[in-house]
ChimeraX commands (.cxc) that place a marker at each C-alpha (Angstrom):
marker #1 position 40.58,123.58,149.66 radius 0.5
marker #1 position 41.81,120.23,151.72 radius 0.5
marker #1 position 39.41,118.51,150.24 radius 0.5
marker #1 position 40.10,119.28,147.01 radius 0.5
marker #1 position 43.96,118.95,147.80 radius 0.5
marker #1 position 42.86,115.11,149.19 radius 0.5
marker #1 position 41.24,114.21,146.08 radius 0.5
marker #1 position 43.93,115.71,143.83 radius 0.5
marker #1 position 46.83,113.70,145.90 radius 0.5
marker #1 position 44.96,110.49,145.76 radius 0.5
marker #1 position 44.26,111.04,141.51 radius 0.5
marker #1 position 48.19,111.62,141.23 radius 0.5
marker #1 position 49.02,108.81,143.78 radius 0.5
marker #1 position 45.45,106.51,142.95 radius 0.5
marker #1 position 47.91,102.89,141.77 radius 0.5
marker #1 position 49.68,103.32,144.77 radius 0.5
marker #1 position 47.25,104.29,147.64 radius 0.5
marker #1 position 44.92,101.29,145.81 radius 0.5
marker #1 position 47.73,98.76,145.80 radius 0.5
marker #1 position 48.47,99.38,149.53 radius 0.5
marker #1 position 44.55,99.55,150.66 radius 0.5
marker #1 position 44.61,96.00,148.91 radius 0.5
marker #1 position 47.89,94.51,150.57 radius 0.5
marker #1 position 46.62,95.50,154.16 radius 0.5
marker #1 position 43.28,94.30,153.35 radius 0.5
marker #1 position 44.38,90.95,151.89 radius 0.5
marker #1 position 46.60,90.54,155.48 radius 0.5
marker #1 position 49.64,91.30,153.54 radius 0.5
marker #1 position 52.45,94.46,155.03 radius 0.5
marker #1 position 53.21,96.92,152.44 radius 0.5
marker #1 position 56.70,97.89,152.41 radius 0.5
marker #1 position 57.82,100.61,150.26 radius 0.5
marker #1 position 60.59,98.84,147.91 radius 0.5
marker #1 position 57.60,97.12,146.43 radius 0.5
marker #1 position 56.96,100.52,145.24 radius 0.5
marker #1 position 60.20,102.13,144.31 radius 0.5
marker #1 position 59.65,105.09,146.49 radius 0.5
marker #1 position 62.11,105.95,148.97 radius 0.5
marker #1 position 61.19,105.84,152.94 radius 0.5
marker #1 position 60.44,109.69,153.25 radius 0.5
marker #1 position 57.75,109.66,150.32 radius 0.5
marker #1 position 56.70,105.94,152.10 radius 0.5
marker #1 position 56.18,107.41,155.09 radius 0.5
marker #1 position 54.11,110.86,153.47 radius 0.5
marker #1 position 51.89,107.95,151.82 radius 0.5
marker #1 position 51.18,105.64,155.19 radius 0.5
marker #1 position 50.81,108.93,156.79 radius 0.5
marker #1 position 48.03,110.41,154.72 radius 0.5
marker #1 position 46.52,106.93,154.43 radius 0.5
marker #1 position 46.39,107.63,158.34 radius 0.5
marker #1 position 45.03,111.05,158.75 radius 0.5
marker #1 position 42.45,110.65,156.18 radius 0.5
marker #1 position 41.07,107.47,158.36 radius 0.5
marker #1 position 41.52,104.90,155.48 radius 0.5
marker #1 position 44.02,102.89,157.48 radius 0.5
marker #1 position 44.73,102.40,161.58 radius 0.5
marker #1 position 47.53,100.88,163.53 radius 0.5
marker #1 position 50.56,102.51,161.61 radius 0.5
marker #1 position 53.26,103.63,163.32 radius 0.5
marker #1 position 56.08,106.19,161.75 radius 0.5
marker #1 position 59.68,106.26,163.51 radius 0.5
marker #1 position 61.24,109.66,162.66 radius 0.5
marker #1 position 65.09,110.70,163.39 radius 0.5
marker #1 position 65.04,113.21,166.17 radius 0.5
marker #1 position 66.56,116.82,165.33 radius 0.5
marker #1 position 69.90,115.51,167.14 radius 0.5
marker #1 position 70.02,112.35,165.25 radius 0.5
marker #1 position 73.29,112.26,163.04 radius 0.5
marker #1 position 71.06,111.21,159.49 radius 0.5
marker #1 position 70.55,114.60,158.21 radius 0.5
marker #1 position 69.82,113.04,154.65 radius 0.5
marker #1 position 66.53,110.69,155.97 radius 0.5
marker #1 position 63.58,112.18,158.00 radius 0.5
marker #1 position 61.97,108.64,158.11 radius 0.5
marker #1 position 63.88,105.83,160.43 radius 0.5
marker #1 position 60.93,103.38,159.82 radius 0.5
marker #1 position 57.69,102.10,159.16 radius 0.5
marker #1 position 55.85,99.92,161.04 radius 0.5
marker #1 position 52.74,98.35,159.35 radius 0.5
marker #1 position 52.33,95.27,161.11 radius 0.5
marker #1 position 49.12,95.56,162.57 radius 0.5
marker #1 position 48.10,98.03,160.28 radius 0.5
marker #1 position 44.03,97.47,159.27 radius 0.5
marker #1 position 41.81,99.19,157.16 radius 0.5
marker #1 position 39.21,101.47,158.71 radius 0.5
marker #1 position 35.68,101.04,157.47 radius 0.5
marker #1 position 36.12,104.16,155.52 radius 0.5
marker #1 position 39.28,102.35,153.87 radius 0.5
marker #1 position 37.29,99.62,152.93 radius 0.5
marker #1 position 34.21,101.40,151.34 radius 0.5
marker #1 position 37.18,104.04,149.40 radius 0.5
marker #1 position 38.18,100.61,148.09 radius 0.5
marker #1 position 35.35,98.51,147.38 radius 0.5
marker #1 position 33.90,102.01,145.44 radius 0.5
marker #1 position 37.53,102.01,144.09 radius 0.5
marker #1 position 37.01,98.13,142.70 radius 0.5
marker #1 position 33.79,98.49,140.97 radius 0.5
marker link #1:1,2 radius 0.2
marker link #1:2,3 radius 0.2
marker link #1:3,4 radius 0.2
marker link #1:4,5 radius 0.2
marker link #1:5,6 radius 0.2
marker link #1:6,7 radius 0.2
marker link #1:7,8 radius 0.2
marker link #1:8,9 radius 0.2
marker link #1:9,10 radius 0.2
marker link #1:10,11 radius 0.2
marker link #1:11,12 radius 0.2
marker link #1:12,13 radius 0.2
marker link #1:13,14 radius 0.2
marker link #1:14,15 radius 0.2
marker link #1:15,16 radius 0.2
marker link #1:16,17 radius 0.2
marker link #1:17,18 radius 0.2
marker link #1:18,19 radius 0.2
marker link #1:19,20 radius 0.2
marker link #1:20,21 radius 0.2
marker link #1:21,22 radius 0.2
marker link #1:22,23 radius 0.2
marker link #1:23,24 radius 0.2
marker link #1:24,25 radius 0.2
marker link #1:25,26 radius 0.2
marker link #1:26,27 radius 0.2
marker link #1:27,28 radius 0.2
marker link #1:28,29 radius 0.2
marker link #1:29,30 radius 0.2
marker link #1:30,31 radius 0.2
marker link #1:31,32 radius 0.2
marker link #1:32,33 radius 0.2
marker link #1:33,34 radius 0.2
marker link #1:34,35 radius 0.2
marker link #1:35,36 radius 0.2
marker link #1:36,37 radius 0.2
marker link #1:37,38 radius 0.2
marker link #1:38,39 radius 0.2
marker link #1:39,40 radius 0.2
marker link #1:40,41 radius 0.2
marker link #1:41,42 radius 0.2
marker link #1:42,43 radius 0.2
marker link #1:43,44 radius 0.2
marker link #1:44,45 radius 0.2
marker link #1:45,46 radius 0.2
marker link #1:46,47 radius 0.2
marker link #1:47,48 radius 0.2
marker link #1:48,49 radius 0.2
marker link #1:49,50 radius 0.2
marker link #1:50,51 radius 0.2
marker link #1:51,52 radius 0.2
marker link #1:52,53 radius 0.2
marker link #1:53,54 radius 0.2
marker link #1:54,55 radius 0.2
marker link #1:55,56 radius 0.2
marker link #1:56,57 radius 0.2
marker link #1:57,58 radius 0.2
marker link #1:58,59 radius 0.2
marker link #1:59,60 radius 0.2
marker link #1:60,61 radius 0.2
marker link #1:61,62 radius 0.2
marker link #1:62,63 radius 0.2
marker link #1:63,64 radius 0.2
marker link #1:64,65 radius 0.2
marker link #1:65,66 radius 0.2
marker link #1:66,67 radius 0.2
marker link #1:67,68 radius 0.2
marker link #1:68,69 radius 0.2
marker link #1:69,70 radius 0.2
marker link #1:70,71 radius 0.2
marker link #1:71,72 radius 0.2
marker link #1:72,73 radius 0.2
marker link #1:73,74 radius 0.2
marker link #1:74,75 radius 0.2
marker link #1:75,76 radius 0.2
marker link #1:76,77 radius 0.2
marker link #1:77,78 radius 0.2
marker link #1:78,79 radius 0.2
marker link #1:79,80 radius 0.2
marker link #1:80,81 radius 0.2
marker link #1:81,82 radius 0.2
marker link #1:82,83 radius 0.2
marker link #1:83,84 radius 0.2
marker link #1:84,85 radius 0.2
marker link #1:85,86 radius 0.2
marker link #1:86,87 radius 0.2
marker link #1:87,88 radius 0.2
marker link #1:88,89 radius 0.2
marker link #1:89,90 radius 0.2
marker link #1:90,91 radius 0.2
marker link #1:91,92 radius 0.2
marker link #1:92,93 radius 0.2
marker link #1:93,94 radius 0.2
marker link #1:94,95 radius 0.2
marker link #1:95,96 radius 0.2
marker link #1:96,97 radius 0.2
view
């Protein structure tokens, strides 16, 4: 059933997650205005991107549960040195043909 949860999320999400395989790929950093998403939902992309292996080097600042912004989860996302994995880059390259 994760599987088929992964493969559902990336259908519904496929523009995106391809658009932001291609920016890290081309050296570029993603950043979610690009997108018009707002941090949280930027964040639940980079992190799936991450725990499915495509991509490597992201980091995710969260607010603490004493932190005063009870409205955002998501302080910031860091995807500086962020690279594609070679999974990332085969998903793609299957992804481009």
């Amino acid at each position: 059933n994760y599987i088929s949860n992964n493969i559902v999320y990336i259908l519904e999400n496929e523009e995106i997650i391809l658009s932001i395989l291609k920016e890290i790929k081309n050296g570029a950093t993603p950043v979610h205005t690009s997108y018009n998403v707002t941090l949280d939902m930027w964040a639940e992309f980079i992190e799936y991107l991450d725990d499915i292996k495509y991509i490597t080097e992201v980091t995710i600042y969260w607010f603490g549960d004493d932190d005063e912004y009870y409205d955002e989860r998501v302080h910031s996302v860091d995807l500086r040195k962020a690279k594609l994995t070679p999974f990332g880059e085969s998903f793609l390259a299957e992804q481009m043909n």
